[in-house]
Every structure is written in structure tokens, then in C-alpha cells.
N, C-alpha and C positions, 0 to 999 in steps of 0.2 A: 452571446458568445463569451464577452468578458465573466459572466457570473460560474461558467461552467469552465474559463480558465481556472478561475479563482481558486474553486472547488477541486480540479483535477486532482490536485496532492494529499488531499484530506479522503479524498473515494479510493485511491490506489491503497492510502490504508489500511481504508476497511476492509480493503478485498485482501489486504494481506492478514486483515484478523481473522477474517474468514476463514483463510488455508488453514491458520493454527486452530480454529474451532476442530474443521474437519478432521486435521492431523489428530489433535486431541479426541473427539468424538469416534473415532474408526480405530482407536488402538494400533495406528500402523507402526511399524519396525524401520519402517524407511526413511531417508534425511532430507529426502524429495522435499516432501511440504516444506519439510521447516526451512531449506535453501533458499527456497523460489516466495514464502511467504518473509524472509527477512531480505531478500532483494529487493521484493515489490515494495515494501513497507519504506527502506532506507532511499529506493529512488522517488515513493509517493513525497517522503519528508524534505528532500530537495528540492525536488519539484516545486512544493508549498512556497520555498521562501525564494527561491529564485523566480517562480511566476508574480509571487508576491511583488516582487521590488519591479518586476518590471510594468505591472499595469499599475500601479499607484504610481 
């Protein structure tokens, strides 16, 4: 359970690389993706270093 702590912040990333793939790959016009993929991405990045400090 600790390792998949660990990890949480660094997977929220990718998932928000992810959105910008799709946004990128789908040619959309909409600001959807790129909203929802720099939310996910800036709270995966928090996540990281506040899960960080608290299980070390």
C-alpha cells in the first residue's frame, strides 16, 4: 500500500500526459482536455511531494 502511495503523484501525471496526447492526437478545438489535463497533472505534482514527506 505504501508503494502505490508513493506512486500516486507520479500515475496522476501520466494520466494527465495522456489527456494532452489525446487533445493533441484528436485535433479538438476545445479547452476541456487541456483544463482537466493541467489540473490532474498540478494536483498529481502535489500529491508527489506531500505523500512524499509524509511516508518517509
Amino acid at each position: 500500500m505504501k508503494n502505490l502511495l508513493k506512486n500516486l503523484g507520479p500515475i496522476m501525471i501520466l494520466i494527465g500526459v495522456i489527456i494532452l496526447a489525446i487533445y493533441f492526437f484528436t485535433q479538438s478545438s476545445s479547452n476541456t482536455y487541456l483544463a482537466s489535463a493541467g489540473i490532474i497533472m498540478v494536483v498529481g505534482f502535489f500529491t508527489h511531494i506531500f505523500t512524499n514527506k509524509k511516508i518517509e
